[in-house]
N, C-alpha and C positions, 0 to 999 in steps of 0.2 A: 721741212717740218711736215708732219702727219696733219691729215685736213679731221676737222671733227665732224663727226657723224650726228647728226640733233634726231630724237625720238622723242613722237608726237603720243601723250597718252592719252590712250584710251579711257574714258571712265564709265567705271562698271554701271550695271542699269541698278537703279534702287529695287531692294523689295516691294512687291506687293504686303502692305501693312496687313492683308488678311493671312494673308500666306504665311510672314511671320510670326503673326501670333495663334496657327492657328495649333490648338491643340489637342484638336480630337486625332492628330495624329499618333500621338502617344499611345504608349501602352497602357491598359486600363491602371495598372498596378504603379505606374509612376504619374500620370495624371490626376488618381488617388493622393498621391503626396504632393503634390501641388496643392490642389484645393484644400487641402489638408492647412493651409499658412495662411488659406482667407479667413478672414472676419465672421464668423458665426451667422450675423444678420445679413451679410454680403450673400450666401451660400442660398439663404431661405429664398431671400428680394428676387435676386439679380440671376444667380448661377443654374439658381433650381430650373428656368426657362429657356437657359439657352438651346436645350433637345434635349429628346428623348434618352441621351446615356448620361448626358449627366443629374438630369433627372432621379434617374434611376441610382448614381451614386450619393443625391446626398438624401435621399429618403433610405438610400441605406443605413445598418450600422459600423462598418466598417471605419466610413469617414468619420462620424462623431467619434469613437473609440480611440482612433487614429490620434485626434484631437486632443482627447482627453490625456494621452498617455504623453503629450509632452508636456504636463507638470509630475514632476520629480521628488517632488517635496512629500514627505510623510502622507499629509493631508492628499495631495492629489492620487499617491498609488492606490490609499483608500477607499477615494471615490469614485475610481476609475474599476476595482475590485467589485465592488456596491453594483456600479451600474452595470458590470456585467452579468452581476447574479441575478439580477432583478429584470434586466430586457424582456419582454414580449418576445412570442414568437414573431419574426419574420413575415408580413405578409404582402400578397402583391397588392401594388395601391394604397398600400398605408404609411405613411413617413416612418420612422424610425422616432420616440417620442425626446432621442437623444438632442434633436434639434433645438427645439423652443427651448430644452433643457440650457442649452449652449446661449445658446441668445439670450434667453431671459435669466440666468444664471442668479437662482431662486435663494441658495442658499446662504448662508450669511449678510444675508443685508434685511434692511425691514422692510417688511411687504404689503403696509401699511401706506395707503395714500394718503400723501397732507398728513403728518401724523406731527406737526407741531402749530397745524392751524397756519401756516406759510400762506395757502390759499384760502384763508377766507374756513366756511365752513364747508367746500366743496367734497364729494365724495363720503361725508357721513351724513345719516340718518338723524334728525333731531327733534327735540321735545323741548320745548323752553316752555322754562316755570321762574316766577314773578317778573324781571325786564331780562330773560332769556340769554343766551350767550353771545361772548362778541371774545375777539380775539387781540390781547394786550402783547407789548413786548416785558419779559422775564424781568423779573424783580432781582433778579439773582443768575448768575450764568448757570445754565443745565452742561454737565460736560456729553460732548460727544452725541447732544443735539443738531440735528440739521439746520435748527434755524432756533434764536433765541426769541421765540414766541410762543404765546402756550396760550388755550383753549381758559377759557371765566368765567363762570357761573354767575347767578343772583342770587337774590335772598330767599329764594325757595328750590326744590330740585330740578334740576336740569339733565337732563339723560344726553347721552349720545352712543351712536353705534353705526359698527363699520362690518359687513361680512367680506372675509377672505375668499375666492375659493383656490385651493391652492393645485390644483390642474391648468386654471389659466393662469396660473405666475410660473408655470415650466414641470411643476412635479407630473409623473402617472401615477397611476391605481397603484401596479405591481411594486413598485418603489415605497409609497405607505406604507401598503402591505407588508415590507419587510421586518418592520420595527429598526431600520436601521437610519432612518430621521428624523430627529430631535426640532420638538418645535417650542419654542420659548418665546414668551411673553414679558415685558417689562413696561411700567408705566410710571411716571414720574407724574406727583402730587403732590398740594401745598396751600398754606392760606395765607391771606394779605395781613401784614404786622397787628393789626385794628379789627380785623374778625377771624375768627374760628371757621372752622368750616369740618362737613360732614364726608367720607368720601367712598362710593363701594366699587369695587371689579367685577364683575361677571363673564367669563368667558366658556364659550360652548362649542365642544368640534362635531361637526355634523356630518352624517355618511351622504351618498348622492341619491338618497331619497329626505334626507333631513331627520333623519332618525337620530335621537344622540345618540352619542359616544361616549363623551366624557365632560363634565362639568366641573367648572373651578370657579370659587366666587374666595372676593376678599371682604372685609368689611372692617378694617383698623379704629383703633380708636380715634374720636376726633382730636383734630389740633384746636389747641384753645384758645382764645383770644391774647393780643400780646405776646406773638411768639416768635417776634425778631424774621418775618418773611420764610417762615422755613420750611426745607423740600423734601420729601421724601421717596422712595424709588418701592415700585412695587412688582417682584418679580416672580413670574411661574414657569418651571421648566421642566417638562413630558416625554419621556420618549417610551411610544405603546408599541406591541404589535398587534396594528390594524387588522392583521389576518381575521383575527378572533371575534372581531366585530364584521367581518364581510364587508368592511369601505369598496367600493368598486367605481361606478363611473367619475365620481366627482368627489371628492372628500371635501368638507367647509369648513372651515372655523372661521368663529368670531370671537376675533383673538379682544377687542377693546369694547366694550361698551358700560361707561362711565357714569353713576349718576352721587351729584354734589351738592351739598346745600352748603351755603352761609349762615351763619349764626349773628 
């Protein structure tokens, strides 16, 4: 019989975990597409510090671009179209404004802090008139409110007011500018089954010296007493080109400011 031969294995050494992952090996153009799969807010935090190149890749526009173009939907070619007509030149030392764009992703949501009174009256400005405002839960479900709670007046008027500006929720100047972002407003109002009540809209877009723009007020007729808790929806929708006005550093609206009487 043949004798058996026994081999002893060897095992290999581990990587070094930096070696592994390190990837400033790569070529500029495929470590591009990597970072390209991170998290928006990951990029700004965390990636923008690790050195000097990649730095320099995500204050470019490349990567946001890169980003944007993997929504496929209608909506996204469009927006991807949009932002590259509207980009800033290039310069060195200044991010790319596609970033916060990305991060803060401005569009379609409301940009309105506490905008059902969830917190209390935090982040608006107020004026109480006769026992001032306080925040109830909904007599009636609001659809496609964040929280079924809403802002209550007294028996004399009650103001309140919130300024936007929409630079720090992710927009630039040159993007205003375009006339190719639609800003709308909607505000939902109502009175208790046992009183009437008064209700007006005011809303004001300001350029970045506070100069108007454009002014929208509403003032409906009151609701009357005995009116079965009922809701109304109050809406305004704009779309300018800012050009014509010079908006530049900051643009502001103030998309809400409410004032209510009880009857």
């Amino acid at each position: 019989m043949g004798a058996w031969t026994s081999r002893t294995r060897i095992p290999m050494p581990e990587p070094d975990p930096q070696e592994a992952l390190d990837l400033s090996r790569l070529p500029p153009e495929l470590l591009l597409l990597v970072l390209s799969h991170v998290p928006p807010r990951t990029l700004l935090v965390h990636c923008r510090r690790v050195c000097r190149a990649w730095r320099a890749l995500v204050d470019g526009q490349a990567l946001w671009l890169l980003l944007l173009a993997r929504d496929h939907s209608a909506a996204g070619r469009a927006l991807l179209t949009l932002a590259r007509r509207c980009l800033p030149p290039a310069r060195e030392g200044t991010p790319c404004p596609l970033g916060q764009f990305c991060a803060l992703r401005p569009l379609g949501r409301n940009l309105l802090c506490n905008p059902c009174g969830q917190e209390g009256l935090r982040k608006w400005m107020v004026r109480h008139g006769g026992d001032g405002w306080v925040v109830e839960k909904n007599r009636k479900p609001v659809p496609g409110a964040p929280s079924q709670t809403c802002f209550v007046t007294s028996f004399s008027w009650c103001r309140k007011k919130q300024v936007v500006d929409l630079e720090e929720k992710g927009l630039w100047p040159e993007l205003l500018d375009s006339g190719g972002v639609e800003i709308a407003v909607s505000d939902w109002w109502g009175a208790r089954h046992d009183s009437g009540c008064k209700y007006r809209l005011f809303v004001t877009l300001l350029d970045a010296h506070q100069n108007v723009i454009e002014k929208f007020s509403s003032v409906p007729d009151p609701i009357e007493q005995w009116n079965n808790d009922v809701y109304l929806q109050n809406r305004k929708q704009r779309q300018e080109d800012f050009c014509e006005f010079q908006a530049s550093q900051s643009c502001i609206v103030t998309p809400v400011s409410k004032e209510r009487e009880k009857r």
